[in-house]
Structure formats: structure tokens, C-alpha cells
C-alpha positions, 0 to 999 in steps of 0.5 A: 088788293083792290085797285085803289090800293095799288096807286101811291100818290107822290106828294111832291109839293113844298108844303105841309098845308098842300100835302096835307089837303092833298091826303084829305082830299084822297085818303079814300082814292089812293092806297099810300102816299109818297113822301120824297127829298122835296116835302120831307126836306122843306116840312121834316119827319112829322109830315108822317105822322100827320098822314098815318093820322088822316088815315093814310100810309106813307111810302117814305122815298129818300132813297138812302145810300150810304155806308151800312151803319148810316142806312141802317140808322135811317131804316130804324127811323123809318120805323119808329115813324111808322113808313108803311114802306121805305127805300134804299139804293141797291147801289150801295151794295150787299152789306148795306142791305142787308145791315138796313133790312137787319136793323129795321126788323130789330126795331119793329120787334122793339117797338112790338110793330110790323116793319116797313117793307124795305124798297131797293131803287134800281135804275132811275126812270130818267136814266137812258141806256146811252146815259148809264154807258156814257156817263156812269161807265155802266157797260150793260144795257137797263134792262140787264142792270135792273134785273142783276140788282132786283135778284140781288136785292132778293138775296139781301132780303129786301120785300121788293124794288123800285124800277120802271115798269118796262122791267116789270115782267123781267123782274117778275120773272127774275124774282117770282110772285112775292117780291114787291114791285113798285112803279114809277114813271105811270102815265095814263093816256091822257096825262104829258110823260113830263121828264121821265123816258121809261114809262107806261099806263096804270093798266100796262103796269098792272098787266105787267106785274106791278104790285103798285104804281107811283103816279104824281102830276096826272093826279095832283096837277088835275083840275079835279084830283078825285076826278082823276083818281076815279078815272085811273082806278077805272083803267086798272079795273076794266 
């Protein structure tokens, strides 16, 4: 894989207009681009399509957690949109996973495609041990929580997880080569850590095991998008 292909650009704007520029300006730089609550609640399911179209793939992150029927209705959308990769809380538990990753493999044998990659979110990177402990009543340290539920998304079959790239290497380690590994919460050296506690560089998360890495603002707010884009693909190749 080459470095490009490894970062996912958040798309987090209001509008079609600006995502779309955005694709335009880095369908080239980037390897997919992340399409989250804010830009598919403000233009709807069609800002997909219009990215497969420019040539870009799209990591659909609405992060479903519902009953199993529900989420498994949500994953054979997913599918007839053409999501490169998807996600689901592992939250929500055994028998929504596995109904989710079912449905969205009956769905692309239907439509004669190749299925999403089906994503579990683990622990949000804005969540603290102190916050898990004092305010969800989870006794268990992040790092612990994370693992528990990256094996047991394994086991239901998703392709990978979402989590922050401190558990990158314990993940890995947990669940072996071939379980993707996606990575929020990128900083680089250069760019402000924003709200998000647990994070790292482009180049930490690489040589900890990350398959590819989520960065939003560092690109999106630069002054010269493509500029630091290069500058990232730079980090990961040294």
C-alpha cells in the first residue's frame, strides 16, 4: 500500500460544495474520504455517490448501534451506495455484528459487487479512562475495553476496528495481521491536538501497526490542503 492510500480525509464540512472541492482538490493525495453525522445529515446519502464518481472512496462513519435488524438494514445501504468501508459500535453487541456483517455480504452477492469492509468503533478517542470509570460505570482501564472488543469484533466477523492509535499495537498483537486497523485522532507535529486525548503522528501510527489513519483539520484547515497532504505522505515514507 502506498502511503497516500493510507490516509482518510474527514470530510467534516456542511456542505456538498466544500466536500466536493475538497475531493477535487485531493482525490489524488489521499486514499478515501470519510463521510461523518455532520456532512451526511446536512446533504444526504447522494454525497457518496458523487465521490465514487470524482474518483474517490468513501469511509462512510455514522457509526450504527441499534437492535440487529435495524443495523443490518443500515449495512445493506451501505452497500447498494458503494461505501468503500463502513462502521458499527461494537457496543451493541454479538448478535448486531454479526446480523450487520451477514446482511451486507447477502447484499453485495446480490448486486454482483465486493462488500464494504464493516468497521467496529471501539472507545471514542475523546474518551479518558477517568471518563469510562466515572461516567459510563466501565471498571476497566481503555486500553483493556479496547482489545476485549477489537477480538470480539474478530469473532463476528467484522474486517477491522476504529480505535485510537495508542492501542494500535496491542490490537495488533490481540487480533494479527490481517484485521484492519483504522486510526483516528492523527496529529502531525506540526498541526494543534484539537479535542481528542488520545493521539499520535502519521508516522507513530504507521510504525505501530495502523493500516490507515483518519486526519481531518491538519489537512482540510491548512492554508495549502495539497501542501499538507504532501508534507504527511512525507512523514509516512521517511
Amino acid at each position: 500500500m502506498q502511503a497516500k492510500d493510507r490516509i482518510i480525509l474527514a470530510l467534516d464540512v456542511d456542505t456538498e460544495k466544500e466536500a466536493l472541492a475538497l475531493v477535487e482538490t485531493l482525490y489524488d493525495r489521499v486514499g478515501a474520504f470519510k463521510v461523518g453525522m455532520q456532512l451526511f445529515n446536512s446533504v444526504g446519502p447522494g454525497i457518496v455517490q458523487k465521490i465514487n464518481q470524482l474518483g474517490g472512496r468513501v469511509f462512510v462513519d455514522l457509526k450504527f448501534h441499534d437492535i440487529p435488524n435495524t443495523a443490518a438494514a443500515a449495512g445493506r445501504v451501505m452497500t447498494r451506495l458503494d461505501a468503500f468501508m463502513y462502521n458499527v459500535h461494537i457496543a451493541g453487541g454479538r448478535e448486531m455484528m454479526t446480523a450487520v456483517v451477514k446482511n451486507t455480504a447477502e447484499e453485495a452477492s446480490r448486486l454482483g459487487v465486493n462488500p464494504p469492509a464493516v468497521l467496529g468503533v471501539t472507545v471514542l478517542t475523546s474518551i479518558s479512562s477517568t471518563q469510562l470509570r466515572e461516567e459510563m460505570k466501565v471498571d476497566k482501564r481503555v486500553e483493556e475495553l479496547v482489545v476485549e472488543w477489537a477480538v470480539m469484533a474478530q469473532e463476528c466477523g467484522l474486517s477491522g476496528v476504529v480505535a485510537s492509535p495508542q492501542e494500535t499495537a496491542l490490537i495488533r498483537e490481540a487480533c494479527g495481521p490481517d484485521f484492519l486497523i483504522v486510526t483516528p485522532g492523527i496529529r502531525p507535529g506540526w498541526a494543534a491536538a484539537g479535542d481528542q486525548k488520545r493521539i499520535t503522528t502519521p508516522r507513530e501510527a504507521l510504525d505501530q501497526g495502523a493500516d490507515y489513519m483518519v486526519i481531518g483539520r491538519p489537512i482540510r484547515q491548512a492554508a495549502d490542503p495539497r501542501e499538507a497532504a504532501a508534507r504527511i505522505i512525507e512523514e509516512l515514507e521517511e
